[in-house]
Each structure stands twice: as C-alpha cells, then as structure tokens.
N, C-alpha and C positions, 0 to 999 in steps of 0.2 A: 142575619140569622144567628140565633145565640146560640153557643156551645153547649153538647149535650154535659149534663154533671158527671165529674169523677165520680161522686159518691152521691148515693140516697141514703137518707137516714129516716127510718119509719117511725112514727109516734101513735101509738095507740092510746085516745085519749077518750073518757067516759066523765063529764061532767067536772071536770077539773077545775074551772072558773081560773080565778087569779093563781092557785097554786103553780100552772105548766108554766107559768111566766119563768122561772130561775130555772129551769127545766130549759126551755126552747133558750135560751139567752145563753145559757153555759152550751149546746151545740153548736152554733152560730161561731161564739168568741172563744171558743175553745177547741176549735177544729177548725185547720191550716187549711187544707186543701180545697181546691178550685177548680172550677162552679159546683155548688154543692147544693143539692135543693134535700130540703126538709118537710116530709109529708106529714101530716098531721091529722088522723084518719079518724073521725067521726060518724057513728051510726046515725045521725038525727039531727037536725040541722035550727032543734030547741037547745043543745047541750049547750051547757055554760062555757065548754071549751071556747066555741065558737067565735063570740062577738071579739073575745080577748086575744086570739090568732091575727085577727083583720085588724086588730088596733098596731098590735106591733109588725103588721106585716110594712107599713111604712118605713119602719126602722130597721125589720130584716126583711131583705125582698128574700132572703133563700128558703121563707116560710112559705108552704102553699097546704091551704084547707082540701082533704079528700073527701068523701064521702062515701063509706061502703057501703055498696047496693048488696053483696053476697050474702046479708044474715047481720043480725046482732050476734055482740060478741065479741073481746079478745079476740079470739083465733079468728076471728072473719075479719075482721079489722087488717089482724097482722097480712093475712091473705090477699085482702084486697090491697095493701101498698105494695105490697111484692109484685101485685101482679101489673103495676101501671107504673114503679119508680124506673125513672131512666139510668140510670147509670149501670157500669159492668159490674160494680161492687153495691151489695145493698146491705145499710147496717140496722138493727132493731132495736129500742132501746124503751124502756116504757115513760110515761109522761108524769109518773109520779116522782121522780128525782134521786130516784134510789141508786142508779146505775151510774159511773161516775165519766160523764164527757173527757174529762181530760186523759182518757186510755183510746178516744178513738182513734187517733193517730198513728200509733202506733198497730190498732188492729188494721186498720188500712196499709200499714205500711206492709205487714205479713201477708198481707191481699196480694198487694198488688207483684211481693217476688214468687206467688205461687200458689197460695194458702186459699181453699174451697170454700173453710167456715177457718172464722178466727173468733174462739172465744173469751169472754173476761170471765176471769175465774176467780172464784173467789178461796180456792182448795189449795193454792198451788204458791209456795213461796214468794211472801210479798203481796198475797190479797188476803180478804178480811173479809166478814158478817157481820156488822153490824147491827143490831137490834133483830126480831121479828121471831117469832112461835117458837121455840124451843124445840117440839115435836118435828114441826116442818123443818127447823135448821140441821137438825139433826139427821132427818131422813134423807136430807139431799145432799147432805157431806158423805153420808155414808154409800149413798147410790152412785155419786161421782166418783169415789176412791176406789170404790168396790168394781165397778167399771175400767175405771184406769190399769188397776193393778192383774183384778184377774181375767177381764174382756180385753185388756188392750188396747183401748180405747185411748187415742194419743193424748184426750184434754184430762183434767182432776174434776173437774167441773163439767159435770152433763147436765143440769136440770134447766142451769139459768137461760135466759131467753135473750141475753146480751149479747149479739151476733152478730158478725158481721159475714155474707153468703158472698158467694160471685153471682154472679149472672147464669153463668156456666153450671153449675151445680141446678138453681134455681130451675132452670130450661128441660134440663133433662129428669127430673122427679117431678114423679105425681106426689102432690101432699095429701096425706090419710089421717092426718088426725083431726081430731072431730069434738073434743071438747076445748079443753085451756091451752095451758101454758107448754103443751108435750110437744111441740112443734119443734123448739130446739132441740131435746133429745131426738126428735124422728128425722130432722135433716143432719145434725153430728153425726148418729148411727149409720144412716145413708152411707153418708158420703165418705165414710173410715169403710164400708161394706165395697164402695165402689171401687177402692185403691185412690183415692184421692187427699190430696193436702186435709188434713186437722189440725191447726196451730192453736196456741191460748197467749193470754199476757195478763200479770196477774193484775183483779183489779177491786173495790171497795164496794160494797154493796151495804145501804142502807136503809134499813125500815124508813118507809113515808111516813112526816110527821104530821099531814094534814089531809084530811080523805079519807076514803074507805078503800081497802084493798077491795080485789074481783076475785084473789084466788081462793078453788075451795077445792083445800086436799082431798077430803074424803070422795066428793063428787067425782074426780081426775084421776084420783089413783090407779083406779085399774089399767087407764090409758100408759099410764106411766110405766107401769112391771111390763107392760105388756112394749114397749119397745125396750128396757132396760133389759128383759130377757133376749130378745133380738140383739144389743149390745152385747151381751155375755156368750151369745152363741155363738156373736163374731169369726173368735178368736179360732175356732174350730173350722168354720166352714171359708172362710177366707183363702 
C-alpha cells in the first residue's frame, strides 16, 4: 500500500502545451519532501496540457492528470484539486511559471510547525514582481500593504494565489468565491478571522513569457474589494 503524500501541489492548467513542461519539472526537482503527488487539473481532456503530462508522467510518477467536473474555470479547477489532493498540506501554484518552486519548501516547512496558509509574497523583504500590468501591480501591492498595515492581516501579500493551506483550514470553510483568482484572499482573510496561523516567505513572481494569461481585473474586481473589506474589518471585529 503506498504512502499517503506529505504534500499536494495543485496546477491549474488551460491549454499550456509544451510551456507547463519547466513548470511541472521545477516542482518535482525542486521540492525535497516525500511522497509528494502533483495534480494537474484540467477542464477538458482536448487541452494541449494533456498529452505533455502523460509523456513526462514516466519520468515523474509524482505527476497525476485531474479532471474537473465542478465547472470551467480557474477557480473550479483550483476547487476541484483541493477537493481530491491527499495530503494534510495542499499547496497552489499556477502552471504558467510565474511562481517560483524553489520557495516551496520552505512554505511547507512553516506548514508543517503550525502555519494554516503560508504565503509567497511578493511585498515583503526579499520578494519581487517581475514583469506584468502596471495597473494590476500596482493595485495588488497596495491592497496587500494596506491589509497588512491597517487590517492586520499577518501576510504583505493578499492577492497572490501562491498558497500553501492545510487540510485543517481547507475542512472547516465553505469556499464563496465564485469568479477568479479571489480564493487566496477569501481563505488568508478566513483563517487570520478564525484565530489561526498566517505565515509568508518572501518569494519572485514573474510575468509568463509564453501564453495568455486568464486573469481579468475589471471582471474580479468587485470579488476582490469585497473580501479586502472583509480583511480591513478584521482588525475590529476579531
């Protein structure tokens, strides 16, 4: 009988073809811990992701192709790994190569002495932005700081979706958000609301240089104010 995994690591992947390749290959050889299975969570089973998973799956068995039933979509994607990865710690990370593997170790390691959500931050001494919309960079540095300082919020970093949850947190919240990327904010906010561990480590974030991004500010936004005030109320009703 095999060992359940220390860690899941969730890939929400939309047509990626050969780009997730350095993607899946930096989780795999850049993260220590054992047994560690990597879900790779696909709407449709035409996606270019597809064939290129099952080639390298010979070469990383700790790959395995999902398939979300719950809806198209980012957030139903990220949903549906959460809801079937084995492991006590599950970490998210998207499959365009922006997010940087060699920090999950360390987010695990804040996992495993305590920590509910561990995030990579990109606000916080020692992480970086690299590349991507001025407008957008801008409004999530300021939403994170603004969070931090005057909500209380323990991370610098609210918006990114670079998470690592436990299991424990994961079990006990219904999740509500219902367009993009506001998942991360609406389980941080959570679980700093619940009295529970929010750690960060700081970590490099960079624009994908092959692909099309999914995310669409304007469409999200409201999702977004709308836990970020949740965040800010925190600090009072706590």
């Amino acid at each position: 009988m095999n060992a359940p995994p220390a860690l899941s690591v969730v890939v929400p992947v939309y047509n990626e073809g050969e780009n997730v390749v350095p993607t899946l290959r930096g989780i795999v050889e850049r993260t220590h811990m054992r047994p560690l299975e990597v879900l790779v969570v696909h709407d449709f089973d035409e996606d270019s992701t597809v064939p290129v998973v099952k080639r390298l799956q010979s070469e990383l068995p700790e790959l395995r192709l999902h398939r979300n039933i719950i809806g198209r979509g980012v957030l139903n994607a990220i949903k549906s790994g959460l809801g079937v990865a084995a492991a006590p710690y599950v970490l998210v990370t998207m499959g365009d190569g922006s997010d940087d593997p060699n920090d999950i170790d360390s987010m695990y390691e804040l996992a495993r002495s305590g920590a509910d959500v561990v995030a990579g931050s990109r606000y916080v001494r020692g992480g970086k932005q690299l590349g991507g919309p001025l407008l957008k960079r801008t409004m999530s540095r300021t939403a994170g700081l603004s969070l931090h300082w005057l909500g209380g919020l323990p991370v610098h970093d609210a918006t990114s979706n670079f998470r690592l949850y436990s299991k424990r947190l994961l079990d006990e919240v219904t999740i509500e958000s219902t367009g993009g990327f506001e998942l991360g904010i609406e389980l941080t906010v959570k679980a700093h609301l619940m009295g529970l561990r929010v750690a960060e480590v700081p970590t490099t974030w960079r624009d994908r240089t092959a692909g099309q991004s999914r995310f669409k500010l304007w469409k999200w936004l409201p999702r977004y104010l709308y836990w970020y005030r949740r965040g800010l109320a925190g600090r009072f009703v706590r």
